[in-house]
C-alpha positions as CSV (number, residue, x, y, z in Angstrom):
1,X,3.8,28.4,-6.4
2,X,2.5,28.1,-3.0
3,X,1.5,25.0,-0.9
4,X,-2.1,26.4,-1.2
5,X,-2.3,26.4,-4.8
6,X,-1.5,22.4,-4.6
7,X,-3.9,21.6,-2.0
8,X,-6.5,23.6,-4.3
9,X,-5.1,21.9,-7.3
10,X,-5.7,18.5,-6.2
11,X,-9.5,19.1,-5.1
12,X,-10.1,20.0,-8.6
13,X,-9.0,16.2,-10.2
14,X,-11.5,14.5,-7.6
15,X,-14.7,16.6,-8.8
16,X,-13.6,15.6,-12.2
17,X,-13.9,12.4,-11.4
18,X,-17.3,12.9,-9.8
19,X,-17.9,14.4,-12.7
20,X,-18.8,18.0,-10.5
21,X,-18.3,21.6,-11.5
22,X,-14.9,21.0,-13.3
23,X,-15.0,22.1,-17.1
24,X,-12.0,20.3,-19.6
25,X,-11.3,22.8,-22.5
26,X,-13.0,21.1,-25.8
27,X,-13.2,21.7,-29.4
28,X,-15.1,20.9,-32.3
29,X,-13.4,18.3,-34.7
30,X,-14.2,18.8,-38.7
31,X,-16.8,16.4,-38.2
32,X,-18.8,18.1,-35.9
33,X,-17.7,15.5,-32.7
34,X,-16.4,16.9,-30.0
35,X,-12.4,15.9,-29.3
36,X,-10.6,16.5,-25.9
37,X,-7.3,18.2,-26.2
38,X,-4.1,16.3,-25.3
39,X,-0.3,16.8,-24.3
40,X,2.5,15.2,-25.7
41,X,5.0,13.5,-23.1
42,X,7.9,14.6,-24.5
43,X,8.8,18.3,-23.6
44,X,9.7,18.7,-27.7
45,X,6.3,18.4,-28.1
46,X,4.8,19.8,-24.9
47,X,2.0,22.1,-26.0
48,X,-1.8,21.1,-26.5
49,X,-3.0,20.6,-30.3
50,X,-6.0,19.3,-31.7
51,X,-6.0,15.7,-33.6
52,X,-7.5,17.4,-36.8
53,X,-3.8,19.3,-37.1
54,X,-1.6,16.5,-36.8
55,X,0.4,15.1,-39.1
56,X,-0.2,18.5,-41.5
57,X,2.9,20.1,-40.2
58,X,4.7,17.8,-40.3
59,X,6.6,16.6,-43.5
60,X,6.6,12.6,-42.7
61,X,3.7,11.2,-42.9
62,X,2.4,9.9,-39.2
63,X,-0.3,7.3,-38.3
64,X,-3.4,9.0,-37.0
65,X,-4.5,8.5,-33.5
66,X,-7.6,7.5,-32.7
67,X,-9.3,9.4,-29.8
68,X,-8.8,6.4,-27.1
69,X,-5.2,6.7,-27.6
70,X,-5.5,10.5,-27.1
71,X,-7.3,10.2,-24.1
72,X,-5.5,7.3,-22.2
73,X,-1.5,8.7,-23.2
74,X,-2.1,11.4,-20.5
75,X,-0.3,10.3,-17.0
76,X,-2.4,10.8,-14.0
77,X,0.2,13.7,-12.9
78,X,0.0,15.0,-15.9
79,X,-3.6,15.6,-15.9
80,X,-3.6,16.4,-12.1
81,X,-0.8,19.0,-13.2
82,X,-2.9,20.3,-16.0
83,X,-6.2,21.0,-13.7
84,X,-3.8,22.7,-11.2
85,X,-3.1,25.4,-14.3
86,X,-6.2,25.8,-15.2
87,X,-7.8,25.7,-11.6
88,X,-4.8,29.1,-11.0
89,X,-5.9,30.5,-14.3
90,X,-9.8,30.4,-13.4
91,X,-8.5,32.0,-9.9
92,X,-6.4,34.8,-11.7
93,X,-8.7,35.7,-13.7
94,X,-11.5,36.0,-10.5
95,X,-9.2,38.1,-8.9
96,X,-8.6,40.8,-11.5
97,X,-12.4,40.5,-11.4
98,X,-12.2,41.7,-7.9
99,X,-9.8,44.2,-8.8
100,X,-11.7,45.8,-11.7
101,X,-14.7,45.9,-9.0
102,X,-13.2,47.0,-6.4
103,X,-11.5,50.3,-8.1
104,X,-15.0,50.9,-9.3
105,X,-16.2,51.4,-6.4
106,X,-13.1,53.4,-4.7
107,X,-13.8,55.9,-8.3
108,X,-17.5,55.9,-7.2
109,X,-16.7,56.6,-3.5
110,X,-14.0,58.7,-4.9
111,X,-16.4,60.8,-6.8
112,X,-19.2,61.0,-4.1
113,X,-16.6,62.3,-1.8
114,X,-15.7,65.0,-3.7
115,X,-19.2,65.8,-4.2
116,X,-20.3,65.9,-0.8
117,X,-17.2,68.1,0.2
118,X,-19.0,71.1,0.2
119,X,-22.2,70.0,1.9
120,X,-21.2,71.6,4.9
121,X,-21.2,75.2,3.3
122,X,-24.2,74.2,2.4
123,X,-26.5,73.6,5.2
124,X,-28.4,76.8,6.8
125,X,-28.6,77.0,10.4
126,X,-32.1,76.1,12.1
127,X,-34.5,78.6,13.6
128,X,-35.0,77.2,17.4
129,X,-39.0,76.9,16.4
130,X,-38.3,74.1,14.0
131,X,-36.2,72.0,16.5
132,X,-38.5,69.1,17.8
133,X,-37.9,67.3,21.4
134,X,-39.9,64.3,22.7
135,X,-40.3,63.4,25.6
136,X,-40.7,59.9,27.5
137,X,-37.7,58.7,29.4
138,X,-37.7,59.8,33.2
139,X,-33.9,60.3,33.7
140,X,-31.3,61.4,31.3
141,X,-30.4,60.5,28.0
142,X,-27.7,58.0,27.4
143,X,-26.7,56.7,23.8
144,X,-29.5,57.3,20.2
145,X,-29.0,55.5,16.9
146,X,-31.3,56.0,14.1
147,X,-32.7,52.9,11.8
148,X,-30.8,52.6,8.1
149,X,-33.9,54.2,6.7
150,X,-34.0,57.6,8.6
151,X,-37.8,56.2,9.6
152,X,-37.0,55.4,13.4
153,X,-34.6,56.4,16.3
154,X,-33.9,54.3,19.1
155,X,-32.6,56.3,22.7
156,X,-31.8,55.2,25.7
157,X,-31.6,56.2,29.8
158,X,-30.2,56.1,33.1
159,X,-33.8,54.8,33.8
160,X,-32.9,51.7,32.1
161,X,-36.1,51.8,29.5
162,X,-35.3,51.5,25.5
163,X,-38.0,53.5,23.3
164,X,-38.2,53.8,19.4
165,X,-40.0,56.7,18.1
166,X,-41.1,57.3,15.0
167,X,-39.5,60.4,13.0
168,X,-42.3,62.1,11.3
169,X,-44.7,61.9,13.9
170,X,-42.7,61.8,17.0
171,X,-44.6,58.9,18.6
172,X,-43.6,56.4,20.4
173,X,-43.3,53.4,18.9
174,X,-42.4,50.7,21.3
175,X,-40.9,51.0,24.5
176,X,-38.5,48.7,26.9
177,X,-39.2,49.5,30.5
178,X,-36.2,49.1,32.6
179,X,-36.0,46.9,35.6
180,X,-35.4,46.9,39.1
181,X,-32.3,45.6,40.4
182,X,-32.0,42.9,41.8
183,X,-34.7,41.3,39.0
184,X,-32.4,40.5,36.2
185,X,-33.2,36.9,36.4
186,X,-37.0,37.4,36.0
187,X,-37.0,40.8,33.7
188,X,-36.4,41.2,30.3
189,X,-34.5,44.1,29.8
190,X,-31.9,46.4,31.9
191,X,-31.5,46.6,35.2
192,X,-28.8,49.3,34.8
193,X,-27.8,52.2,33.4
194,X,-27.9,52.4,29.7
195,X,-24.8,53.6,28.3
196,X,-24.4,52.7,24.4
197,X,-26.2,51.1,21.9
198,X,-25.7,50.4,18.2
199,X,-28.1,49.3,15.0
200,X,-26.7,46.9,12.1
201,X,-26.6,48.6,8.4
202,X,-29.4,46.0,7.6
203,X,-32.1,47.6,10.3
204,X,-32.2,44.0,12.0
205,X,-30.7,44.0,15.2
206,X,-30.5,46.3,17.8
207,X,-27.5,46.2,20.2
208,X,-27.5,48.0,23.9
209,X,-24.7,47.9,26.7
210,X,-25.3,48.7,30.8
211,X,-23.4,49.0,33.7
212,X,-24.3,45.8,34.6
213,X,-21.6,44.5,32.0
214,X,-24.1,42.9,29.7
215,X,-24.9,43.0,26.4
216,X,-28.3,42.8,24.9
217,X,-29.8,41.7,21.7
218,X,-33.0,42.9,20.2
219,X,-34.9,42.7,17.1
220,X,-35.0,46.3,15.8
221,X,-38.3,46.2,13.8
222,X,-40.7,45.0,17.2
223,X,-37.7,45.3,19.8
224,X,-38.3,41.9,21.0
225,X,-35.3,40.4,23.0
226,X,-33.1,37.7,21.8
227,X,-29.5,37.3,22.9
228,X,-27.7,38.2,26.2
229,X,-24.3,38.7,26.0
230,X,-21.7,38.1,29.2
231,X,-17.9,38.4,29.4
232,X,-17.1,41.8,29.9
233,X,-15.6,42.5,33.4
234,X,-16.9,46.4,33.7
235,X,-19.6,48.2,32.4
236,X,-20.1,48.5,28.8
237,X,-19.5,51.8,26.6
238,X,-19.1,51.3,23.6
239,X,-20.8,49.4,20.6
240,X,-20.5,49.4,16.6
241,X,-21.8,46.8,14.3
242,X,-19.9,46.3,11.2
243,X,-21.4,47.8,8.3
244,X,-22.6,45.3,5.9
245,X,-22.5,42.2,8.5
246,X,-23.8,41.4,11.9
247,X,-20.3,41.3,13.8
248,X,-20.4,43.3,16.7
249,X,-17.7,45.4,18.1
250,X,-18.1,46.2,22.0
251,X,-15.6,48.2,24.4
252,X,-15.2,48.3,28.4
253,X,-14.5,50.1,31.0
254,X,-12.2,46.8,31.7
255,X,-10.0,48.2,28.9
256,X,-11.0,45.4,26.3
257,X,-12.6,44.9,22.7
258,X,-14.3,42.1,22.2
259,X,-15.9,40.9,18.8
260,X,-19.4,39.0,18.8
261,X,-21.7,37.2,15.8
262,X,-24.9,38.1,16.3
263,X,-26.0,35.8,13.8
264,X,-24.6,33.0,15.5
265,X,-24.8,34.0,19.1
266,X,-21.5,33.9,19.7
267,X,-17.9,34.8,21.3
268,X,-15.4,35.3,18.8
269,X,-12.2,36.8,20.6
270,X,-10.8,39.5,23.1
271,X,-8.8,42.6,22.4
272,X,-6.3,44.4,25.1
273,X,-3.9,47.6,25.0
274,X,-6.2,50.4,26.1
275,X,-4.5,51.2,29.7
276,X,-7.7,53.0,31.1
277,X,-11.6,52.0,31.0
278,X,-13.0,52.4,27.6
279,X,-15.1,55.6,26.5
280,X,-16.2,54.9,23.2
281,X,-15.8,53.0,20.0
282,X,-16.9,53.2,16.4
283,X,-16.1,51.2,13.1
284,X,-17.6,51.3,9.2
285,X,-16.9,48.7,6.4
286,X,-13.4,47.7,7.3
287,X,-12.8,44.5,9.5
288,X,-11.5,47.3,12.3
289,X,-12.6,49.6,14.9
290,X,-11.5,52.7,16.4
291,X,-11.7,53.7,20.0
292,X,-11.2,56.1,22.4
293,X,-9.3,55.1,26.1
294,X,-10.3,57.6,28.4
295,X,-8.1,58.6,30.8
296,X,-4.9,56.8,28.9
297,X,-5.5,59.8,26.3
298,X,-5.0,57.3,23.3
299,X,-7.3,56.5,20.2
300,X,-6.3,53.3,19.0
301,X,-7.3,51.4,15.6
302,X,-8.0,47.8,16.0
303,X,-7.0,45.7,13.2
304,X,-9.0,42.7,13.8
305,X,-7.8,40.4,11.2
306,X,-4.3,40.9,11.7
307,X,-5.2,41.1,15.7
308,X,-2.5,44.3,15.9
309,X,-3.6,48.2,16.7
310,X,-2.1,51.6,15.9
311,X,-2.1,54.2,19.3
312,X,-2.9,57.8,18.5
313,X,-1.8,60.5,20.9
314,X,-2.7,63.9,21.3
315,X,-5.5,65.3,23.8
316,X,-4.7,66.5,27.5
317,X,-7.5,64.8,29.3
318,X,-9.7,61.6,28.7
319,X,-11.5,61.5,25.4
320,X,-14.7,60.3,25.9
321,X,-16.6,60.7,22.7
322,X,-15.1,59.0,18.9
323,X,-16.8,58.9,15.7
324,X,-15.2,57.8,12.0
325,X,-16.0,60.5,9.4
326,X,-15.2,58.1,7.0
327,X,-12.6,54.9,6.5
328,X,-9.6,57.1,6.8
329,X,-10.2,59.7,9.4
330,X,-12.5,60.0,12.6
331,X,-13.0,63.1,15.3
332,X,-12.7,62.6,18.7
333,X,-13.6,65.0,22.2
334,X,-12.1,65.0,25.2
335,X,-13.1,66.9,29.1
336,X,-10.1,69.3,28.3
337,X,-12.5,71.0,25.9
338,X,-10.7,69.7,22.9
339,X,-12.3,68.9,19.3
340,X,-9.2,67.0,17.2
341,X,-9.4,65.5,13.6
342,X,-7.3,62.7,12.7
343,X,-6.3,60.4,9.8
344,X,-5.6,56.6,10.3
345,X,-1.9,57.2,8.7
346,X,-0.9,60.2,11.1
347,X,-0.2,59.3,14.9
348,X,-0.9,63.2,16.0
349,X,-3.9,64.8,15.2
350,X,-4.4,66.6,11.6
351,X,-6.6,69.5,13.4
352,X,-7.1,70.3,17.2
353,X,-9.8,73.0,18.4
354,X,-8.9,73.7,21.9
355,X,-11.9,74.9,24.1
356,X,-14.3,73.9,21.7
357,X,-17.5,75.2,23.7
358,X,-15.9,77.7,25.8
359,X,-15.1,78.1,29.6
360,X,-17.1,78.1,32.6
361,X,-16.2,79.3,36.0
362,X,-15.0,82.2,37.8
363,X,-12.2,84.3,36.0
364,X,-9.0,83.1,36.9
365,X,-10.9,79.8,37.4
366,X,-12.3,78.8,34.5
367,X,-12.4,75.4,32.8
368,X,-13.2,74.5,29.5
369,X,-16.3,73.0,29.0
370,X,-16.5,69.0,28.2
371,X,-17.1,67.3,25.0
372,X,-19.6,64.9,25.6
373,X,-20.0,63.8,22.1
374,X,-19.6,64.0,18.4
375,X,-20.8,62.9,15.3
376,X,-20.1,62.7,11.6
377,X,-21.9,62.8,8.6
378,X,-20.6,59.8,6.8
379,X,-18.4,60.8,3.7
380,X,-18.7,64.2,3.7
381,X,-16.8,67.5,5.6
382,X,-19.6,67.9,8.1
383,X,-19.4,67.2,12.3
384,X,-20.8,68.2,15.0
385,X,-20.2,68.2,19.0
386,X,-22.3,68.6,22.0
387,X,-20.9,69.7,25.9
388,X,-22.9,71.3,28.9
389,X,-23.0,74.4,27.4
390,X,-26.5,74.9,26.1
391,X,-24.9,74.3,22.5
392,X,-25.4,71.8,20.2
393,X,-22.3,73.1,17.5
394,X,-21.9,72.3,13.7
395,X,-18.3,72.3,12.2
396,X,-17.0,71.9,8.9
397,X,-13.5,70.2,8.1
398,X,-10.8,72.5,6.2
399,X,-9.4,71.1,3.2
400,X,-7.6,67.0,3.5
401,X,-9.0,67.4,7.0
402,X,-6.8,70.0,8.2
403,X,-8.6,72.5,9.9
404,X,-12.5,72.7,11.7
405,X,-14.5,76.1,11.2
406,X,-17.5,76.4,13.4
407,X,-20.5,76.9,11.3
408,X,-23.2,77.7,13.8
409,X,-24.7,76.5,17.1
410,X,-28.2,75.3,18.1
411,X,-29.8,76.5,21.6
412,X,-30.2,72.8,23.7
413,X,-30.0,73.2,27.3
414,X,-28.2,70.3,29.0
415,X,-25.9,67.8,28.9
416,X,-25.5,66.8,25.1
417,X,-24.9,63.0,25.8
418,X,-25.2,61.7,22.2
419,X,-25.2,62.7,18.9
420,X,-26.1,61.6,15.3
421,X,-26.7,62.2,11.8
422,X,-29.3,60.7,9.6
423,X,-27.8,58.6,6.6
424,X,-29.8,61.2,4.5
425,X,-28.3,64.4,6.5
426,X,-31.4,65.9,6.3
427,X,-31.5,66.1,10.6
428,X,-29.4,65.9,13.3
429,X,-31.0,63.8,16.2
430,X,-29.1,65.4,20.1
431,X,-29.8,62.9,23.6
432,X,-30.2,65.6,25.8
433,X,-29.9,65.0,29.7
434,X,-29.8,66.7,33.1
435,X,-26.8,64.8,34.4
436,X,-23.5,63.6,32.1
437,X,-23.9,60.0,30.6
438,X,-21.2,58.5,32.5
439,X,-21.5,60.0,36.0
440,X,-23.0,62.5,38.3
441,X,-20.6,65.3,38.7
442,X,-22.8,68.2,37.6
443,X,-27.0,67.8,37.6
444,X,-28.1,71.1,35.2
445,X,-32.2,71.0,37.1
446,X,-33.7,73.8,34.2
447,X,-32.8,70.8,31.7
448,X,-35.7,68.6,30.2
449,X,-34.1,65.0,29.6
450,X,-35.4,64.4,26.1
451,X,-34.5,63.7,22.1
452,X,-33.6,67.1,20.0
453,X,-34.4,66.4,16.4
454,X,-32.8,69.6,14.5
455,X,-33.4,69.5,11.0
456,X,-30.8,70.9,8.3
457,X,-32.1,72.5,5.4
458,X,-29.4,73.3,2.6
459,X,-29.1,77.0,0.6
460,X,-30.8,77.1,-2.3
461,X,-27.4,76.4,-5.4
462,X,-29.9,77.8,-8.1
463,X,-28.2,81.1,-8.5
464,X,-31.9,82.8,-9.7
465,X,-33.2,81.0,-6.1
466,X,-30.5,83.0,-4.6
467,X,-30.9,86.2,-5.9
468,X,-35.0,86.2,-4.9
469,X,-33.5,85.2,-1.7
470,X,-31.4,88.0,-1.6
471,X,-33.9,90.6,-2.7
């Protein structure tokens, strides 16, 4: 037995006394009064028995006890022994509780998963007429995320301005104007580049990162500002909020991970291993994180709890955009043109898709085309990733993740800076900009920097919907 099952066992004894949330096992005597059930001493007779059985097994007559003497023969150890037991047995049986719960919801996941496997199949490819933009930041799109409820998307630009839209009308909603610099004492906002933001599973709080190395709090529903948050040494590129909580995940380009409660407006601890600045970072339900290192050409998986990491190897240049498809596995791109799939148990990548959007240049010249981002659609076999060339492009993962089949691209001209699925997958939401979200090193002028909202209708399953279809 461990030392923590004492120290719990010897709370117990002290509520009894106080006469707080301790229950002693009781039954009813022939009489109707209620009787406390003692031990014997002596280890011949060490096993709790009621006073209405004694003396009937038993082929010499005894003297009956009264109840005080029942009560008052128990030792003090003995009774603080006796709590202990039952204190461990009230645990054991909370944690087979747990247990039960818990592999009720893996069967439900389980089962979800395996229905959602073939959504991918499923979805039809968009006609460019029923692909929405809108329009209202002055510089390129940085980083989107879109409310819990599929109602609202947040975006965000090198002009340093926040706006939420609504969906269905494509209005804006409220807008964040960015700041001069110089101002940050005196404005309330950015004075930098925008470069990642990030919305908690409850819709409550709205997280966005600059180059300024700060960290900003907002309240999602009326985006009014509440927390600024300082420590990183390099500008900010990547935040996740933990789904079901208000911990906050946020990566640097000074190579570190640093965990924040929102709730509490506070520090909780630093991360290091990444050897290069920072690209991106995601997380889900798990107390861990996953992010991608740039120009070290890792992926690493933080394992906050047990503060220890797993390093992933496997692209040829800096992988600059990470998303987890679910708890196990996550896709990643990288400026070598590279699309990989990955599991959280393999070091190498499962799937690689080398040139992902093609080349560009003259011919004996040419260089693949960057992936800028990617995104999943939670639980299910469907991604997507988004480069410089015109293309926003849909994949869907082979069987246990082994293999990506393009689907179909969507038209977008520009750089595709950030991507991301409703919760519903009913649309795919593209940042679209003129220049790359994390420099300057092409400027595509006929791009419109703007929000792409693609919708994705499925194919009809009813096989009579499918035959009119056909016909």
């Amino acid at each position: 037995m461990s030392s923590s099952f004492f120290i719990k066992g010897k709370e117990n004894p002290k509520s009894a006394k106080k006469g707080k949330n301790t229950v002693l096992p009781k039954r009813k005597a022939a009489g109707g009064s209620v009787e406390v059930r003692a031990k014997k001493p002596s280890s011949k007779y060490n096993e709790e028995i009621s006073s209405d059985s004694e003396g009937e097994s038993s082929t010499v007559p005894k003297k009956k006890k009264s109840k005080e003497e029942i009560q008052y023969e128990e030792t003090p150890q003995e009774k603080k022994l006796r709590l202990a037991k039952l204190y461990l047995e009230q645990l054991k049986h909370e944690e087979e509780d747990k247990a039960d719960d818990e592999a009720f919801e893996t069967d439900l996941i389980a089962g979800r998963l395996q229905d959602e496997m073939s959504s991918a199949l499923q979805i039809m490819q968009p006609d460019a007429s029923e692909i929405r933009v809108l329009r209202g930041h002055k510089l390129p799109i940085t980083c989107l995320v879109i409310s819990p409820d599929d109602k609202c998307i947040f975006s965000a630009a090198k002009d340093c301005s926040i706006i939420k839209w609504d969906v269905e009308s494509g209005k804006k909603l409220h807008t964040v104007h960015g700041g001069r610099k110089g101002t940050e004492d005196r404005h309330v906002g950015h004075t930098a580049h925008i470069l990642c933001m990030a919305i908690s599973s409850d819709g409550k709080y709205l997280a966005t990162g600059d180059m300024n190395k700060l960290i900003m709090i907002w309240e999602a529903e009326t985006c009014k500002h509440l927390y600024k948050f300082t420590g990183h040494k390099g500008p900010v590129s990547g935040l996740s909020f933990r789904k079901g909580t208000h911990d906050l995940y946020s990566a640097s380009h000074d190579r570190s991970v640093k965990v924040w409660n929102v709730d509490e407006n506070a520090y909780v601890e630093t991360l290091f291993g990444h050897q290069d600045a920072i690209t991106g970072l995601d997380s889900l339900s798990r107390e861990r994180c996953v992010t991608a290192g740039g120009r070290d050409r890792t992926v690493r998986v933080w394992k906050i709890a047990e503060e220890s990491q797993l390093v992933f190897h496997g692209h040829e240049g800096s992988i600059d955009a990470i998303q987890l498809i679910n708890e196990e596995h996550m896709i990643t791109g990288a400026d070598d043109g590279s699309l990989s799939l990955w599991s959280v148990n393999k070091k190498k990548p499962l799937s690689t898709v080398k040139q992902a959007h093609g080349c560009h240049g003259d011919a004996g010249l040419e260089q693949p085309h960057w992936v800028a981002s990617v995104a999943a659609l939670h639980n299910s076999d469907t991604v997507a990733s988004g480069s410089h060339n015109s293309q926003v492009t849909v994949w869907q993962c082979g069987k246990s993740y082994r293999g990506l089949e393009r689907l179909f691209s969507v038209p977008v001209n520009g750089f595709i800076n950030s991507l991301k699925f409703s919760s519903s997958g009913h649309f795919l939401v593209a940042g679209v900009g003129q220049e790359h979200r994390l420099g300057r090193w092409w400027r595509l002028k006929e791009a419109k920097n703007g929000i792409y909202i693609i919708p994705l209708k499925r194919k009809p399953s009813d096989p009579e919907n499918v035959d009119v279809a056909e016909q």
